[in-house]
N, C-alpha and C positions, 0 to 999 in steps of 0.2 A: 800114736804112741811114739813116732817116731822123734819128733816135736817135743813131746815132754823128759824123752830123754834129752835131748840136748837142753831143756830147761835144766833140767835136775846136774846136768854136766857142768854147765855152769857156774849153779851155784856151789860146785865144787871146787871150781877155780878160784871162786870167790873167798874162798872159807880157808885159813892159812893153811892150817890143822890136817887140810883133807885136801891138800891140793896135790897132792900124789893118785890122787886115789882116780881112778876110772870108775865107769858104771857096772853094773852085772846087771840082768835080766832073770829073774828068777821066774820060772811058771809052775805051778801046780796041775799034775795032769787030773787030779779026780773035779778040779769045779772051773780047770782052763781058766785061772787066773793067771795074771803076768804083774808080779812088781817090780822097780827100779830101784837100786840100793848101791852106793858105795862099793867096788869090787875088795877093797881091803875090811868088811865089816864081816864078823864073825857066825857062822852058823848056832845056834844054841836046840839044843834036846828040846824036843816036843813032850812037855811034861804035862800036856792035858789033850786028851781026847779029839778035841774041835781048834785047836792049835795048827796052823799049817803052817807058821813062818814065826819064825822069832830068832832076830839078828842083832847083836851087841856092837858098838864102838871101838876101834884098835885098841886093846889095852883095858875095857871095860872105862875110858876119857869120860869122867862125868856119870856116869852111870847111864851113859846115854843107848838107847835101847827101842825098838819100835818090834812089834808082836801083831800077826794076823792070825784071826777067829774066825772061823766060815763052821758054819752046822747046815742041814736042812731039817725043817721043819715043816716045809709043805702048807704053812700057809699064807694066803694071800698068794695064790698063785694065781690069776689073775686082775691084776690090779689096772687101772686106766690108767695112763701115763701122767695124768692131771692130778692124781692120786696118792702119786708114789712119796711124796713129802709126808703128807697126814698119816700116810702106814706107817714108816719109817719112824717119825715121833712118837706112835701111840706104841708102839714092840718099845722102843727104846727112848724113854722119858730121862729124868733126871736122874731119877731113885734110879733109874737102871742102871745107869751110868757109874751110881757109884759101887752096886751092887756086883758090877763084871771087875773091878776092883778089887774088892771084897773077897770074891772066891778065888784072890790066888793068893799062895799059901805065903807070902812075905810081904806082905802091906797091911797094912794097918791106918787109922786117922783119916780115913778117906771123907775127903767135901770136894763138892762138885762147885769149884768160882763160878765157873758160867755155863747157859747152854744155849744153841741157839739153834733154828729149823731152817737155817740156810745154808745149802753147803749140798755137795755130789760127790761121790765114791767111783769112779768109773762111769759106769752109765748110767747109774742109778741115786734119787736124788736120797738125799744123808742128812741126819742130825751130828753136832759138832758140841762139844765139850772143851773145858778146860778142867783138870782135875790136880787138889791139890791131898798128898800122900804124905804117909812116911814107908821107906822100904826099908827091910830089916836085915842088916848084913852085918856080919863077923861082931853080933854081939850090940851093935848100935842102932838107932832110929837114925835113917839117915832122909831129909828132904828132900820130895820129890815133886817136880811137877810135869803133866802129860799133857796132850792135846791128843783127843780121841775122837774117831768118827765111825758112825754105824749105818746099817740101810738096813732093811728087811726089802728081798728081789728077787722076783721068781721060785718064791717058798725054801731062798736062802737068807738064813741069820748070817750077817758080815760085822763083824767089830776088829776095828784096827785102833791101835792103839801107839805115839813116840815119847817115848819120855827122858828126862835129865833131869840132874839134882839143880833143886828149887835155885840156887844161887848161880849154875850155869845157863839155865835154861834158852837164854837169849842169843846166844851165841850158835843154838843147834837149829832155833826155831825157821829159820827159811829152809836146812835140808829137810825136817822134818814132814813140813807141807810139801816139800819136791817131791817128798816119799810117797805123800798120799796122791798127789796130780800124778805119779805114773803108775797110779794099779790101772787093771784093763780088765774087763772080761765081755765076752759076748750078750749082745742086749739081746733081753726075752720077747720085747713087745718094740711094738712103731713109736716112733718120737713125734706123730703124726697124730691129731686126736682123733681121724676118723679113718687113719691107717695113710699108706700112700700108693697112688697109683702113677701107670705110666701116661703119659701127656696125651693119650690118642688123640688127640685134636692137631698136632703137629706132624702129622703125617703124611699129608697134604692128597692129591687127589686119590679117590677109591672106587674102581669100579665094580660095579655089582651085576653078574648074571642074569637078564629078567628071566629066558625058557630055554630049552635046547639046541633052536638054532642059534645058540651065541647073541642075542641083544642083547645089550649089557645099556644099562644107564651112570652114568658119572658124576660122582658128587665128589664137591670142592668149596 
């Protein structure tokens, strides 16, 4: 974690706009996630249900904006580690993608540019999108494009989503991805396919008990 803060610090140095800015640590205590965000970026109302984090740009700059989605759903709660891609993709395909778009209540136009099945969320491995929108403020369609990424983990639905108007887009797109390399949360299963154990073998001499008056035999 500590690491991809200083990533994400970084690229805040780097970026003219936001070179004031520090990091914050935001954690959610119901699913013990932690993401990394710009300390001058704005809290916004949790206006849906499965909503845990949604933070705006100084100023509403761009309409730049990134939003986290965590539900439980309980399934695929044991999944193999080797596995975790193929879940991932079949909960959250392309239609899906544009459809978690879709149900929120100021967008419209939604098509999905790209999608692709490689990519990680924290510890768990993610489908990735590019989505292109209109969002509907004060009256106008205004262009939008996002880079969205999702997992299903431990019978948790996770969809994070950053976005900016279609025309700034490029300028936001490395904090964007800093945002997502610093979520965290605790791994459900071994990264190990057949689990991990301790090295017994380096423990070097062992002696063993043969009967009660203490004979002991010694392997090494």
């Amino acid at each position: 974690m500590k690491n991809l803060i200083f990533t994400l610090a970084t690229i805040l140095a780097l970026t003219p706009s936001l070179a004031r800015a520090e990091v914050f640590v935001w954690q959610d205590p119901t699913y013990d996630m932690q993401v990394a965000f710009p300390d001058n970026w704005l809290r916004q109302a949790q206006y849906q249900p499965n909503m845990r984090l949604s933070i705006l740009a100084p100023q509403g700059a761009d309409h730049a904006a990134c939003s986290l989605y965590v539900s439980r759903d309980n399934r695929y709660m044991e999944t193999p580690p080797n596995m975790g891609l193929q879940v991932a993709a079949s909960v959250f395909d392309a239609r899906t993608f544009q459809t978690e778009f879709y149900t929120r209540p100021d967008t419209n136009n939604v098509r999905v540019a790209s999608y692709g099945t490689t990519g990680s969320l924290g510890m768990a491995a993610a489908v990735m999108a590019q989505v292109d929108f209109s969002k509907k403020w004060m009256g106008q369609d205004v262009p939008m494009h996002a880079l969205a990424i999702a997992t299903q983990y431990d019978g948790k639905r996770i969809f994070m989503s950053c976005e900016a108007m279609a025309g700034s887009y490029a300028r936001w797109d490395s904090l964007f991805r800093g945002i997502f390399k610093s979520v965290s949360f605790p791994g459900a299963y071994s990264v190990m396919p057949n689990g991990h154990y301790r090295r017994f073998q380096d423990d070097g001499g062992v002696i063993l008990p043969m009967n009660a008056r203490n004979d002991a035999i010694s392997i090494y």
